[in-house]
C-alpha positions in Angstrom: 33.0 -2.2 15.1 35.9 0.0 13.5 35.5 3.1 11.3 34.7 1.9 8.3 32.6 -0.7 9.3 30.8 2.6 11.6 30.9 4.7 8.3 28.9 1.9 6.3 26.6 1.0 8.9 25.6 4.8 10.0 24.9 5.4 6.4 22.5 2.4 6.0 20.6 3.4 8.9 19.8 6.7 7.8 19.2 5.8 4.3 16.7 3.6 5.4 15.0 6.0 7.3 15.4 8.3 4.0 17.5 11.0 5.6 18.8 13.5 3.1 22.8 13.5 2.8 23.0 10.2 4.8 27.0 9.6 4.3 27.7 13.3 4.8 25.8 13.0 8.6 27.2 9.8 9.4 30.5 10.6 8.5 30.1 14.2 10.4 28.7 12.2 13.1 31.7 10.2 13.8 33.9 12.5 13.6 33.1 14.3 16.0 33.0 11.8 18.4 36.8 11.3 17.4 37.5 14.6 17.7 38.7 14.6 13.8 37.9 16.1 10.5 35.8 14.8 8.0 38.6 14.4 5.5 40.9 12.5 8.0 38.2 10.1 9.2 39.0 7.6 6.0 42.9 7.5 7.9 41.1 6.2 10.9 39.6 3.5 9.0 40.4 0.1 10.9 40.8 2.1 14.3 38.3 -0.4 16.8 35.1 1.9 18.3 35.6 1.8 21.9 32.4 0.4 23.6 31.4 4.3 25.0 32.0 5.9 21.3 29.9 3.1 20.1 27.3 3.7 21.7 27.5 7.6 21.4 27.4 6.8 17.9 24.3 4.7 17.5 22.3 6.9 19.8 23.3 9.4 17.5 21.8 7.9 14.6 19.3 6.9 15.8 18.3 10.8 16.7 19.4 11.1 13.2 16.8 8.7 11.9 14.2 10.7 13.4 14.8 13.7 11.3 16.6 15.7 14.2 18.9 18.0 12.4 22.6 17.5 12.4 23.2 20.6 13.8 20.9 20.3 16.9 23.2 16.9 17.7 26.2 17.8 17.2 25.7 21.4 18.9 27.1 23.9 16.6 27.0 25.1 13.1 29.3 27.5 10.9 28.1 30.8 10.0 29.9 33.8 8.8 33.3 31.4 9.0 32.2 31.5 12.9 31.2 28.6 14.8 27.8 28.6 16.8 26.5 27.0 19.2 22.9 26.0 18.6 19.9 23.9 20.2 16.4 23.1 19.8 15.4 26.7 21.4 16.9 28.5 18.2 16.5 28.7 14.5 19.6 26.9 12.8 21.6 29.6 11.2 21.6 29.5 7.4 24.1 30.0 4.4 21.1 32.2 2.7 21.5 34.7 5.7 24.8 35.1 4.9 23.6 37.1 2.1 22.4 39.7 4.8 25.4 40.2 6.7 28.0 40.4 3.8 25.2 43.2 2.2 25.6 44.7 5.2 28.6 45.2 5.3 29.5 46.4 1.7 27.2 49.3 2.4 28.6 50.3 5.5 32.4 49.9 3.7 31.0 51.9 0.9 30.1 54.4 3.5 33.4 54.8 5.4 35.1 55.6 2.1 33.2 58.3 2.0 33.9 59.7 4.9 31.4 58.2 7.7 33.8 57.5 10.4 31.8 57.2 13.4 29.8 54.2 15.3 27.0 53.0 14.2 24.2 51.8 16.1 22.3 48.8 15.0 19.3 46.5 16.1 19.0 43.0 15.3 15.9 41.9 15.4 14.6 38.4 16.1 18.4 37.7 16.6 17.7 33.8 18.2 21.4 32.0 18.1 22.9 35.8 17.7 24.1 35.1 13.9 23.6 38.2 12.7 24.3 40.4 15.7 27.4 38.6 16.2 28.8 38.2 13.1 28.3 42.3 12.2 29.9 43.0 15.6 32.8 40.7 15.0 33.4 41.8 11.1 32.4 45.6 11.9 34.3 46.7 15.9 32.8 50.0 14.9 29.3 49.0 15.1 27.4 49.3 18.4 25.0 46.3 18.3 21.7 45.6 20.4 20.1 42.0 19.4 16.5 41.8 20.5 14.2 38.2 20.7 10.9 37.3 22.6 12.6 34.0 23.8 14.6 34.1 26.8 15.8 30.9 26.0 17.2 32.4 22.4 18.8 35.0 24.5 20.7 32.3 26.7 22.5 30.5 23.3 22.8 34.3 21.6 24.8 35.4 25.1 26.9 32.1 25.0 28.0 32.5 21.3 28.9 36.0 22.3 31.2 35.1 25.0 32.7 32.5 22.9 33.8 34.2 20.0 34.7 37.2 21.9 32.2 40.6 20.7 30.2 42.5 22.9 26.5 43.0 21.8 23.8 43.9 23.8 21.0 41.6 24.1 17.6 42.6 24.8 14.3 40.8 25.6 10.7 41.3 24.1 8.5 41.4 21.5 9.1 43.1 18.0 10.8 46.5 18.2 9.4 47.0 21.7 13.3 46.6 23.3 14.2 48.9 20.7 11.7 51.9 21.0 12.6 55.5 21.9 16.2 55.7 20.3 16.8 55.9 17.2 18.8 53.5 14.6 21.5 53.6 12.3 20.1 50.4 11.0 17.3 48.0 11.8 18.5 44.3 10.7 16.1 41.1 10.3 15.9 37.8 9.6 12.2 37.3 10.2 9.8 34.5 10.1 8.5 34.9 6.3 7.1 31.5 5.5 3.3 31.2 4.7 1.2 28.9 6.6 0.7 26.7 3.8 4.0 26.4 3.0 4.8 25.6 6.4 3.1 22.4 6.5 4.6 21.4 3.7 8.2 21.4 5.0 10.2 18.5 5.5 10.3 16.9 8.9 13.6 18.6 10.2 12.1 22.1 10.2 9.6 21.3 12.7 12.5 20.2 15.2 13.1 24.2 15.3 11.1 26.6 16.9 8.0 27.6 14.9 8.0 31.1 15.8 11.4 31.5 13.7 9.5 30.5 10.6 5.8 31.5 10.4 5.3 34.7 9.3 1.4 34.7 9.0 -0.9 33.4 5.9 0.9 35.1 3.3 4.5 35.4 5.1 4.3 39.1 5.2 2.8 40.0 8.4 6.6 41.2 10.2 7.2 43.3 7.0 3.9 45.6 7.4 4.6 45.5 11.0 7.8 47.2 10.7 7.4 49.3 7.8 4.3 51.2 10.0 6.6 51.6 12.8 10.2 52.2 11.3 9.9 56.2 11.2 9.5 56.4 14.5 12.9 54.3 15.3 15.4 55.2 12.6 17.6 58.1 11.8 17.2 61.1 9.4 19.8 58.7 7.4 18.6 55.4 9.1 18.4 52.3 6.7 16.4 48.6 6.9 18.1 45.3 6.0 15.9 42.5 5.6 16.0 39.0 4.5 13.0 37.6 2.7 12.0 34.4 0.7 13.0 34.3 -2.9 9.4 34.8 -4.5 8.8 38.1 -1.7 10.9 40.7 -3.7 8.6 42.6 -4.7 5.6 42.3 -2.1 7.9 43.6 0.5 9.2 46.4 -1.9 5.3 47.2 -2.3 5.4 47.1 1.7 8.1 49.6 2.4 7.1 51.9 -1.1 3.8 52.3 0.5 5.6 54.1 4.0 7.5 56.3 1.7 10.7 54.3 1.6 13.0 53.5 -1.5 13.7 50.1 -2.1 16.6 47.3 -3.5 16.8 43.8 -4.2 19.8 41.8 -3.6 20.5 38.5 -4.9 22.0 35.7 -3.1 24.6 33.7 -4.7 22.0 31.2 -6.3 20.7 34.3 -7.9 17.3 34.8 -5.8 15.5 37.9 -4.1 17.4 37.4 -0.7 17.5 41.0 1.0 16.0 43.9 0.9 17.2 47.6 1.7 14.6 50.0 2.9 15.7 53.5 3.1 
């Protein structure tokens, strides 16, 4: 088998199996096991397969063909313009999330302009792969960053990322804010589970390759929001601020959420133009 005949082949397979984006995961798939880019891999066309990268390749697809995601496969995915390294014990970082960590850090830019000089402490809750903790400490040095999951496993991927891009966070284990309690915050940052039971279920079959706890945020998707929101006073600042993400239709629930604690509230879009984070302050 050479390239081309590998690019046709992988694609049929997965179309069969009805795999969203089937040339774009063969071709990625590939690849990588040349150790080339996407765009060069048509050059490679009539190199022969050896009979090892063969059969990398069709055990890959055929992982492929079951719905496990690309990501989990070929071990990494981009975030931030960072690469991760991710498995099936953490949530696959998302574009969408992006949204949070470039809010993030317009506010805190906004800030310095103004004067505010000093570190900054922040929390990253339910950090899994360490996307967000990362990505803040890598964009922001001046931020002192503590990301917090209940998975031990999480924490194990979230160090490892940390090492290999080079920031220092501190990683902490346990449930909801409970690493976090008795100091107080700059800023609390989240991406939470926030998808309904219902709409869980509904999912498509990739989703439930990752862990569930990352997505499943009660029967109405809500449940983290109240949770924090009753306890945030005790763990922020005089100035302290909450950066959330939440799904597009949760806007103003979650508003309702904070407003009812005595917080102000904003919206911001993501780039499609839907409720993506929320600022709590």
């Amino acid at each position: 088998m050479n390239v081309l005949e590998g690019m046709r082949w992988g694609e049929a397979q997965l179309l069969a199996e009805k795999i969203d984006n089937a040339r774009f995961d063969a071709d990625m798939l590939l690849a990588e096991i040349l150790k080339v880019s996407r765009d060069k891999l048509y050059f490679e066309r009539e190199r022969t397969l050896s009979k090892e990268e063969e059969r990398v390749f069709k055990n890959w697809i055929a992982r492929r063909s079951e719905h496990e995601p690309l990501q989990y496969i070929l071990k990494c995915q981009e975030f931030m313009g960072l690469t991760f390294y991710v498995d099936e014990g953490v949530l696959i970082p998302r574009a969408d999330s992006e949204t949070l960590v470039e809010t993030w850090l317009r506010i805190v830019r906004d800030e310095e302009q103004q004067g505010q000089e000093e570190k900054i402490k922040v929390a990253d809750l339910c950090t899994g792969s360490g996307a967000l903790a990362i990505s803040m400490a890598y964009y922001c040095p001046k931020a002192e960053v503590v990301g917090t999951d209940i998975s031990s496993r999480a924490l194990e991927v979230a160090r490892q990322n940390a090492v290999s891009i080079g920031v220092e966070v501190n990683w902490r284990e346990g449930d909801f804010v409970a690493p976090i309690r008795g100091e107080r915050w700059d800023w609390i940052i989240s991406n939470p589970p926030y998808v309904k039971k219902a709409d869980y279920l509904q999912c498509a079959p990739e989703i439930f390759r990752e862990p569930a706890i990352a997505f499943l945020g009660g029967q109405d998707g809500l449940e983290f929001y109240r949770r924090l929101a009753g306890e945030a006073r005790t763990l922020l600042k005089l100035d302290g601020k909450i950066l959330l993400e939440i799904g597009w239709d949760q806007g103003n629930d979650v508003c309702n959420i904070f407003q009812e604690q005595g917080f102000t509230t904003h919206v911001y879009p993501d780039l499609a133009g839907r409720d993506r984070v929320i600022l709590a302050r």
